[in-house]
NUKE-347101 format. One record per residue (C-alpha): x negated, y, z negated; residue in three letters; chain. Coordinates in Angstrom, 1 decimal, padded with zeros to 4 digits. Layout:
SITE X Y Z Ala A
...
// end
This chain:
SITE -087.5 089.6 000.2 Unk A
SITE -085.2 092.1 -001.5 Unk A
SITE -082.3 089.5 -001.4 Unk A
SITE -084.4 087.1 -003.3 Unk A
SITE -085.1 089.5 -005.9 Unk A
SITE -081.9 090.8 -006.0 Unk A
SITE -080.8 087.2 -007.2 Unk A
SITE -083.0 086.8 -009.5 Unk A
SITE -081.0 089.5 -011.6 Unk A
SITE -078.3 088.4 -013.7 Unk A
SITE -076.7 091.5 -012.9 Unk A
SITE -072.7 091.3 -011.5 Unk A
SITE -072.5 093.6 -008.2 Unk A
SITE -069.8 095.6 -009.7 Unk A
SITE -071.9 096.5 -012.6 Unk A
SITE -074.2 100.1 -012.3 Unk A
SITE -078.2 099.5 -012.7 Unk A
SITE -078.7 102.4 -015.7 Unk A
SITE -082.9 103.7 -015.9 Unk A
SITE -083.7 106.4 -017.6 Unk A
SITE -085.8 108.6 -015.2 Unk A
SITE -089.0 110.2 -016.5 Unk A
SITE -089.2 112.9 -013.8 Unk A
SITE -089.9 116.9 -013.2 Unk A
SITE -089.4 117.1 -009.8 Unk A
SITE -085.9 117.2 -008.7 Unk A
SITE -086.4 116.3 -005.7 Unk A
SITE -088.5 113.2 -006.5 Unk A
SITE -085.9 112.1 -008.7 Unk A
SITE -083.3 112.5 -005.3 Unk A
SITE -085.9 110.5 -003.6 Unk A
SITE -086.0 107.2 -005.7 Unk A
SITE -082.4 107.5 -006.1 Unk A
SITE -081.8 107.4 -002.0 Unk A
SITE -084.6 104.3 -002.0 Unk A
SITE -082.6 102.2 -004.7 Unk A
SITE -079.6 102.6 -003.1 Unk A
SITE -080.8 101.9 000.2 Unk A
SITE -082.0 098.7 -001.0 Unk A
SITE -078.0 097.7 -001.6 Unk A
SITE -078.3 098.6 -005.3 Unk A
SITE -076.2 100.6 -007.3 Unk A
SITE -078.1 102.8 -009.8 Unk A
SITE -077.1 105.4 -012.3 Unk A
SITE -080.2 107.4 -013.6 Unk A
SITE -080.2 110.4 -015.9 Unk A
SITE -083.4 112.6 -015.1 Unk A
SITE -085.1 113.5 -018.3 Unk A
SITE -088.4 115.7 -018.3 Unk A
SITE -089.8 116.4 -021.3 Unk A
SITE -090.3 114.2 -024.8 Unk A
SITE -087.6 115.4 -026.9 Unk A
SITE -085.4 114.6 -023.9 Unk A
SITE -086.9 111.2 -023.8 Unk A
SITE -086.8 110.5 -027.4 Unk A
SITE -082.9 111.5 -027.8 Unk A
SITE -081.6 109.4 -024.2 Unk A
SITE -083.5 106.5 -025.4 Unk A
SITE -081.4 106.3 -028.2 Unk A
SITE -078.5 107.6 -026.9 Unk A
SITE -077.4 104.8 -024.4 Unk A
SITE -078.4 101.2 -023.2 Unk A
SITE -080.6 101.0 -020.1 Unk A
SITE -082.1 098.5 -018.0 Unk A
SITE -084.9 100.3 -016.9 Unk A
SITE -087.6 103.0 -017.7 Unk A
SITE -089.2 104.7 -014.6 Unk A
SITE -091.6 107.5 -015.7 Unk A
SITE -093.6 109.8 -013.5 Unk A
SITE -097.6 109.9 -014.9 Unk A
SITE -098.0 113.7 -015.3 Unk A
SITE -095.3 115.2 -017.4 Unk A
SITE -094.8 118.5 -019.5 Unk A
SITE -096.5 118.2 -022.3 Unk A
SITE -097.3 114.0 -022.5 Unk A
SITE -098.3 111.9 -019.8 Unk A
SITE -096.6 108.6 -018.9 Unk A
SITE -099.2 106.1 -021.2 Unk A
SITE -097.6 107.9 -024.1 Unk A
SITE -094.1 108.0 -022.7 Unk A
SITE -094.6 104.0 -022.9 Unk A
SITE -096.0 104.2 -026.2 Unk A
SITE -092.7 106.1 -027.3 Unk A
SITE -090.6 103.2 -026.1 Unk A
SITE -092.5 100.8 -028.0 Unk A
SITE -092.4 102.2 -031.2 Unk A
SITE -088.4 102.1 -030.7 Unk A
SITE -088.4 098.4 -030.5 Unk A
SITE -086.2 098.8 -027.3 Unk A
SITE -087.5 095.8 -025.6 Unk A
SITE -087.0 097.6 -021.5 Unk A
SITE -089.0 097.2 -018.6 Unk A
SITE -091.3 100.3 -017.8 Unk A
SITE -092.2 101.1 -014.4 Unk A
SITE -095.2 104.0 -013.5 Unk A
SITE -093.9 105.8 -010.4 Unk A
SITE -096.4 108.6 -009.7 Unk A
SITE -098.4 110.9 -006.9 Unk A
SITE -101.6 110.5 -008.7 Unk A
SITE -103.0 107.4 -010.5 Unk A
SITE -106.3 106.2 -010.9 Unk A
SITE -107.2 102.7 -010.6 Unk A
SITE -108.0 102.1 -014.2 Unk A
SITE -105.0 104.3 -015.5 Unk A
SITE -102.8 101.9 -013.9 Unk A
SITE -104.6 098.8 -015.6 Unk A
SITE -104.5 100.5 -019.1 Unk A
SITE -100.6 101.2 -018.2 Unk A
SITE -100.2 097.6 -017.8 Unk A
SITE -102.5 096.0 -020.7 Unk A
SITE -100.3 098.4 -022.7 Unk A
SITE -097.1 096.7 -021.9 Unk A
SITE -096.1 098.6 -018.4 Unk A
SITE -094.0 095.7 -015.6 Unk A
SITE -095.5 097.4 -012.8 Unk A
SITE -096.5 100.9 -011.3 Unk A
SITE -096.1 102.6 -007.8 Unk A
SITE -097.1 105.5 -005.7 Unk A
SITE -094.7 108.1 -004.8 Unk A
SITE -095.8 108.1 -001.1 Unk A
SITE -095.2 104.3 -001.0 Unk A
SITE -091.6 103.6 -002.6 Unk A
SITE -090.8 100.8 000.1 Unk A
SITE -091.6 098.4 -002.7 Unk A
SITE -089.8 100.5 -005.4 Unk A
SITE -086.6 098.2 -005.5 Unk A
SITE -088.2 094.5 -005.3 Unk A
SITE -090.5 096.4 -008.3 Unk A
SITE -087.2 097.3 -010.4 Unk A
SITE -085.7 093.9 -009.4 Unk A
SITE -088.4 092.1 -010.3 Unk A
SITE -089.3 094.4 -013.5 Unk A
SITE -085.6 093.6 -014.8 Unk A
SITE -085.2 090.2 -014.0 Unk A
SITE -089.1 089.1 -015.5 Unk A
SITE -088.1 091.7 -018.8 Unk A
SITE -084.6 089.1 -019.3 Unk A
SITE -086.8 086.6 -019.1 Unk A
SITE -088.9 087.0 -021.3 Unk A
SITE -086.2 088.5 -023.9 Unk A
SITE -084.6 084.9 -023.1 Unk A
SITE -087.7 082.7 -024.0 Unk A
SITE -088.3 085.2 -027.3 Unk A
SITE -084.2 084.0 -028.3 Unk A
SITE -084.9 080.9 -027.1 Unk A
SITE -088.2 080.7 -029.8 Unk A
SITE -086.6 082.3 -032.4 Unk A
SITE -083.5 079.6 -032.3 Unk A
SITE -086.0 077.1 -031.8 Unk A
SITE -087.4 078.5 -035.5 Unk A
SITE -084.4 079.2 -036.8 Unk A
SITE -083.7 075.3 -036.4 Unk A
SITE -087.0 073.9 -037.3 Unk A
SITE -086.1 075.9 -040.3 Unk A
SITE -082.7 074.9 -041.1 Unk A
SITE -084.2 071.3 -040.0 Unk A
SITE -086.6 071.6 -042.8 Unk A
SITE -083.9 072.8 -045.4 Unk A
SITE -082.0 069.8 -044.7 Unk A
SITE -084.5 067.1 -044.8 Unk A
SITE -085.5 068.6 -048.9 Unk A
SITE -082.7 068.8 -049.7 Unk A
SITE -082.0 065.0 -048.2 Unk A
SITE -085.1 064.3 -050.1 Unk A
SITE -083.6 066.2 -053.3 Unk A
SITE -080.6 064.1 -052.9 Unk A
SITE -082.3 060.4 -052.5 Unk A
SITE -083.9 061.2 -055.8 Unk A
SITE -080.9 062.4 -057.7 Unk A
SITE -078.8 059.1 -056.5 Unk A
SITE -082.1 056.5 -056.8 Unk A
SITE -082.0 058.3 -060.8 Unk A
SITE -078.5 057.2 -060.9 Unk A
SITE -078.7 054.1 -059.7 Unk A
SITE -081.6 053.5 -061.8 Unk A
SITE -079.6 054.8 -064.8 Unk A
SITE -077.1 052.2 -064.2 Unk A
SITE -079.5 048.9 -063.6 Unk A
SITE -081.0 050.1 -066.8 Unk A
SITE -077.9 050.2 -068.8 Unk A
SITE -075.1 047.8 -067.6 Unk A
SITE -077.6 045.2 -065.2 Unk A
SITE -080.8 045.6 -067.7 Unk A
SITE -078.7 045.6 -070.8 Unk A
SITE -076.4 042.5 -069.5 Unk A
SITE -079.6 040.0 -069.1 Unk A
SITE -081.0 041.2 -072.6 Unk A
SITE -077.1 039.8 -073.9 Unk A
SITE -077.9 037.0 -072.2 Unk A
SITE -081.3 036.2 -072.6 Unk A
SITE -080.7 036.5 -076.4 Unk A
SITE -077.5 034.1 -076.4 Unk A
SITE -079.1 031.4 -074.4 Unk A
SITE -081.9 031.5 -077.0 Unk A
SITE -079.4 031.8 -079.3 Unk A
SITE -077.7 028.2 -077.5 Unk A
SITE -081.0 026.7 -077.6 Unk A
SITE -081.9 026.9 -081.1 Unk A
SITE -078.3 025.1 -082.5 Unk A
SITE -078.2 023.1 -079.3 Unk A
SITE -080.5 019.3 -079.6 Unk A
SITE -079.6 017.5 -076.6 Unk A
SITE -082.9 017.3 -073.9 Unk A
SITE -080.7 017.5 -071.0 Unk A
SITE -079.2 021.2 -072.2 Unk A
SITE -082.7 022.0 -073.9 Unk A
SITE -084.1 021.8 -070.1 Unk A
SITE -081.8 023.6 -068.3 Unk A
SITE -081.6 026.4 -070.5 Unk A
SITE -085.5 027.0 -070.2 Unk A
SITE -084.6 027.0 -066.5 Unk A
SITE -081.9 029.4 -067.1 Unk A
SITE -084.2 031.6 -069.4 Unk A
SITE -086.8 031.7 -066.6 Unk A
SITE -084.1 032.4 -064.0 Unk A
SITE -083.5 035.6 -066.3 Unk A
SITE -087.2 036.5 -067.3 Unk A
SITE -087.2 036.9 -063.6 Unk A
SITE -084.0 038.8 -063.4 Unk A
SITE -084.8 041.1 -065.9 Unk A
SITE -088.6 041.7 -064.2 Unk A
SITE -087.3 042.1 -061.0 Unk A
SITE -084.8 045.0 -062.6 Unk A
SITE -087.4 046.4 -064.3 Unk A
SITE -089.2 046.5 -060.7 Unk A
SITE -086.8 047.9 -058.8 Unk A
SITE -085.9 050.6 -062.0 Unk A
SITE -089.7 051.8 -061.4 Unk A
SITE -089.4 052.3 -057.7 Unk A
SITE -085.8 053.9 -057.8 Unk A
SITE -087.1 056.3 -060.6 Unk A
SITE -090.5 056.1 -061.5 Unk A
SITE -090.5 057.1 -065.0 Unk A
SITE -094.5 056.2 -065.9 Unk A
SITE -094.9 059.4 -064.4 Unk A
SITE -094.4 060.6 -067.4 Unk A
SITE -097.3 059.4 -068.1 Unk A
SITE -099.0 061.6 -065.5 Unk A
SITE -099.7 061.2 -061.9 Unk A
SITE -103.2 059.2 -062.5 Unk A
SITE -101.7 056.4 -064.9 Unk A
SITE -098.7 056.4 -062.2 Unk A
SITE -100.8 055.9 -059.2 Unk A
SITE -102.7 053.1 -061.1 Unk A
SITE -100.0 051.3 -062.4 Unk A
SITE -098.9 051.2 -058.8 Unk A
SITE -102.0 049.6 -057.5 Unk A
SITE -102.5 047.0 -059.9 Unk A
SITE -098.6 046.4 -059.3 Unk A
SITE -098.7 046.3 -055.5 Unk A
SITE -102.1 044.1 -055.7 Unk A
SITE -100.4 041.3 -057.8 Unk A
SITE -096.9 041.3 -055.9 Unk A
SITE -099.4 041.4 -052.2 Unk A
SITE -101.5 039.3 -053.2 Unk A
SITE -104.5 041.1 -051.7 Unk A
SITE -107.0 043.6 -053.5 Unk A
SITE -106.0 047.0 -054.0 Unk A
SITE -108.3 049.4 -055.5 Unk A
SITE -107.3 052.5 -057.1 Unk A
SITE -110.1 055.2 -058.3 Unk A
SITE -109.6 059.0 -059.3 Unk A
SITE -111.8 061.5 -059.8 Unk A
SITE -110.2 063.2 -062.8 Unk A
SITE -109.2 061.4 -066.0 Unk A
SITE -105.6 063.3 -066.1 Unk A
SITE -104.1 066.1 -064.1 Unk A
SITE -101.3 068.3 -065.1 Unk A
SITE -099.7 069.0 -061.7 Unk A
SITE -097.3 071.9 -060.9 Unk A
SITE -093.3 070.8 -061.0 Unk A
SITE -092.4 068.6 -057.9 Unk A
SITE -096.2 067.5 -056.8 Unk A
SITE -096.4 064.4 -058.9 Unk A
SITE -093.3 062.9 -057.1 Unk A
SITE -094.2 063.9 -053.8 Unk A
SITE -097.7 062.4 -054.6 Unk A
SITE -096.4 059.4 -056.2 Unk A
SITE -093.7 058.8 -052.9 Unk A
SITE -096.1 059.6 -050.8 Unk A
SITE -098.6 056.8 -052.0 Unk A
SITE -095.1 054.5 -052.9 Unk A
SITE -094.5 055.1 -049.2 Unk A
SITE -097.8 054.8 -047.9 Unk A
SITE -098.5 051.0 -049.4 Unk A
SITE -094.9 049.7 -048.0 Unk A
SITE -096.5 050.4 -044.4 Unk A
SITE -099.2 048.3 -045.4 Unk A
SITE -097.6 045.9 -046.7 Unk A
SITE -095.2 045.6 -043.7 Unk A
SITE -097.2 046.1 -040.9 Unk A
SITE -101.2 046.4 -041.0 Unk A
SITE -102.1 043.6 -042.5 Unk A
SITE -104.6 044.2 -044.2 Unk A
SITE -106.4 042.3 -047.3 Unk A
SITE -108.0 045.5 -049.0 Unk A
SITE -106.4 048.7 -050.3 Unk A
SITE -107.6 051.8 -051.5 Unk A
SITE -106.1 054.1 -053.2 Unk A
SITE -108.2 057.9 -054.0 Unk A
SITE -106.8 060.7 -055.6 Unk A
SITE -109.5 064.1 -056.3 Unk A
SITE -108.5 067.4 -056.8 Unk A
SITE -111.3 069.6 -055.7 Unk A
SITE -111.7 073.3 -054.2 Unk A
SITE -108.0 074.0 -055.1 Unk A
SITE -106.9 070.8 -053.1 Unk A
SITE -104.9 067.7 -054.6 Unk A
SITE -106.1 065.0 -052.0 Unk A
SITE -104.5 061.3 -052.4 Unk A
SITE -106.4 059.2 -049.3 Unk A
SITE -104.3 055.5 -048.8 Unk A
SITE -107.0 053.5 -046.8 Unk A
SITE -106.5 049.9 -045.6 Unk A
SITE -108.5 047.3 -043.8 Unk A
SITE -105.6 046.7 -041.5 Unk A
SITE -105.1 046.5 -037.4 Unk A
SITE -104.5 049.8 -037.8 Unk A
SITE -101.3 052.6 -036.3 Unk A
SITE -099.5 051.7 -032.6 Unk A
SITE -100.0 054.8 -030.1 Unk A
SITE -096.7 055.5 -030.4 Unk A
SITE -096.2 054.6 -034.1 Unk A
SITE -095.0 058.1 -035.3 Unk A
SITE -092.4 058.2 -032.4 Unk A
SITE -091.1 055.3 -031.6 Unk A
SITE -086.6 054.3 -031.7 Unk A
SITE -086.2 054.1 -035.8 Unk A
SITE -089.4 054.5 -037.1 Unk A
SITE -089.4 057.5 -039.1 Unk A
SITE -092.1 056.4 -041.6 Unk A
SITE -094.9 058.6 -040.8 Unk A
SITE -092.0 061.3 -040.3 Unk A
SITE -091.0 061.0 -043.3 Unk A
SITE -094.3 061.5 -044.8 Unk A
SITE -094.9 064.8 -043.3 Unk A
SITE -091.5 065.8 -044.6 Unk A
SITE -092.3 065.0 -048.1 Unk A
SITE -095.6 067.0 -047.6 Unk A
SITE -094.0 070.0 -046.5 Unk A
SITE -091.8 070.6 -049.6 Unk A
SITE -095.0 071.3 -051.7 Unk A
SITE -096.8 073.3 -049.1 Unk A
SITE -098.8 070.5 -048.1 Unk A
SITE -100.1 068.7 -045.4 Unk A
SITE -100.4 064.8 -044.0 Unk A
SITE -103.4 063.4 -041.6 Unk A
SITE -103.2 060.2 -039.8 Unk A
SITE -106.2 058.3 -038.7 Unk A
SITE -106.4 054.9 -037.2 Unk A
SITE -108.0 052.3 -035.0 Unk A
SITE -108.8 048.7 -034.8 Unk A
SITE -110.9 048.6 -038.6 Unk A
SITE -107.8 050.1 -040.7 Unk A
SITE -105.8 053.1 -041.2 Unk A
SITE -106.3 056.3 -043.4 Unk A
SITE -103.3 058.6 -044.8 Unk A
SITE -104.9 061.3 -046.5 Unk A
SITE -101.9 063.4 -048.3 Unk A
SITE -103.3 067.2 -048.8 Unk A
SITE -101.7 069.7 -051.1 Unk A
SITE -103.1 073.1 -052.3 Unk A
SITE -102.5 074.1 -055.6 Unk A
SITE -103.8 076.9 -057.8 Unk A
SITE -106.5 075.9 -060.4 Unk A
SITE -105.0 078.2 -063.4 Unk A
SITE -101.7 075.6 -063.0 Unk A
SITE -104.1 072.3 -063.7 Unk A
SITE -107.6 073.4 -064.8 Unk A
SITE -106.5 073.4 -068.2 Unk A
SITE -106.1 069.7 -068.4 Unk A
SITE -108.4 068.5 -066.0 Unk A
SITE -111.3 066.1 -067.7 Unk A
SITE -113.6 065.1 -065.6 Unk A
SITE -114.5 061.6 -065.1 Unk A
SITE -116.6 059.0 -063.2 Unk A
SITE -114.6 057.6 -060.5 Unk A
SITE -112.5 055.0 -062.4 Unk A
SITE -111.6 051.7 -060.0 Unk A
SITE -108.6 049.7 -061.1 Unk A
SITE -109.0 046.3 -059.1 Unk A
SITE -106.2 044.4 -058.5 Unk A
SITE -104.3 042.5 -061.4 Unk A
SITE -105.5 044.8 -063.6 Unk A
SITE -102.7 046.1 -065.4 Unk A
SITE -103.6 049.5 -066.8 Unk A
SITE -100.9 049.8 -069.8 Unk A
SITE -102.0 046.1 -071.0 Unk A
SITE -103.4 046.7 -074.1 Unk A
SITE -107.2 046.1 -074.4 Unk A
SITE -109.0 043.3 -077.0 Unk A
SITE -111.5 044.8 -079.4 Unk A
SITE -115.0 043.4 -078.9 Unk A
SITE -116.2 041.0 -080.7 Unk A
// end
């Protein structure tokens, strides 16, 4: 028995076990000192006896263990543990006294005692300190072992913004340069074919420059495409025109109907929510389209309570179990990191009748409540292009 506690201390045999010793008697003190080292160990314990004693050898030096008798001059042993706890030394306390109630020895240990013992039964007073020390390191280890795990979360977290922070910076970039050597290349030659066709009279080069024309009407809408995802600058436009451009956009290139509605005309969002919202949605609707499909999209975005909310719903097959962990899918991962950099929050639900990402960040009203207008819940239906101007009626 002792042997197996003995081994569960991480203690070298060469190495003194030091407790400070909360004792007036002398001769008890002699006492616990003969039982330890009976037991094979190898103590060193400074006897202390009153709380200015206590107070200055608790400070003083680095122990393994507190043994305290109950009665003491002056303070009792309840307070003696109180003591050590408002030092922050994190040591294991053990009660070792001639007379303890029942319930003083269950307050001693709802208060943060390891264990407690009678004076006229210290067979049990070495697998106590054993134990005490070994379930005190322990615990000290799990409480490194959390605050690493924290620590790393943390740093985790750090990294993926500013991963985030750096995608954006290089799709600007790259978006800088389709715009001015690709976008500005096809505009050269869009305008020099045209220029070829007009002082150009043969049918067989009329025809295949309209095919070349088309072939860069495409190129040049396809650059313009790609210049919007990389760096979506209708969001200058505000976060409501942005989210309904992109659902008229996604419902023409899908080919399915994808409603957008909004519960506020306009919203004038803190610095860093309208991209998170508008990636978030971006993100959202390239799941869709690659794996639920689905022939209707929704798109809702309300702010409400304090609460931006942006709900992507679909009429899909809906999320695998393991969706959000399986090898290379970092979708839904991804989401949740986006979230966090705005102090906000991602839920996922999903079965067999669609799926429903619901994007959820608080913000305070005196940022936005200035611009908000409210609005019936406008519905942008698919193919419905919300910067094409509108005809006057007749």
């Amino acid at each position: 028995m002792t042997l197996a506690y003995r081994a569960a201390i991480p203690v070298s045999p060469d190495r003194r076990l030091r407790v400070l010793h909360l004792e007036d008697s002398a001769l008890d003190h002699e006492l616990v000192v003969a039982y330890l080292r009976h037991a094979g160990l190898t103590p060193s314990l400074r006897r202390v006896d009153t709380e200015a004693d206590f107070r200055q050898a608790l400070a003083q030096d680095d122990w393994d263990l507190v043994l305290s008798d109950f009665k003491l001059p002056g303070f009792t042993g309840l307070q003696a543990l109180q003591i050590l706890k408002d030092s922050g030394r994190q040591l294991p306390f053990v009660l070792v006294s001639g007379e303890i109630g029942e319930d003083m020895a269950v307050a001693a240990m709802r208060n943060g005692a390891s264990d407690y013992l009678l004076k006229n039964n210290l067979a049990r007073l070495a697998p106590a300190v054993e134990h005490a020390i070994a379930a005190n390191r322990e615990r000290l280890g799990r409480q490194r072992a959390d605050r690493d795990l924290a620590s790393s979360r943390e740093r985790l977290a750090e990294w993926a913004q500013h991963l985030q922070t750096s995608i954006e910076a290089e799709r600007a970039a790259i978006a800088r340069e389709i715009h001015d050597d690709v976008g500005a290349s096809l505009t050269a030659l869009k305008f020099d074919l045209a220029w070829i066709g007009r002082h150009v009279e043969s049918p067989e080069v009329q025809q295949r420059l309209g095919g070349a024309l088309e072939v860069v009407a495409h190129a040049v809408e396809a650059s313009q495409r790609i210049m919007h995802n990389l760096r979506p600058a209708i969001l200058e436009q505000g976060l409501v025109a942005a989210l309904q451009w992109m659902a008229s956009s996604f419902g023409k290139r899908e080919g399915l109907s994808c409603n957008f509605r909004s519960s506020h005309e306009s919203l004038q969002l803190p610095a860093g929510v309208p991209l998170v919202a508008y990636r978030f949605a971006q993100e959202a609707l390239t799941n869709v389209s690659k794996h639920a499909q689905a022939t209707q999209v929704s798109i809702d975005l309300s702010f409400s309570g304090g609460v931006l909310s942006i709900e992507v719903s679909d009429n899909g097959c809906g999320l695998r179990d393991d969706a959000a962990v399986k090898p290379g899918g970092f979708g839904l991962c991804g989401l949740h990191e986006r979230a966090r950099q705005v102090g906000g929050w991602v839920e996922v639900s999903s079965s067999n009748a669609g799926t429903i990402l619901l994007l959820s960040v608080p913000i305070e009203v005196s940022l936005c409540a200035a611009t908000l207008v409210a609005a019936p819940g406008r519905e942008t239906p698919a193919g419905t292009d919300p910067n094409t101007p509108k005809k006057d009626a007749a």
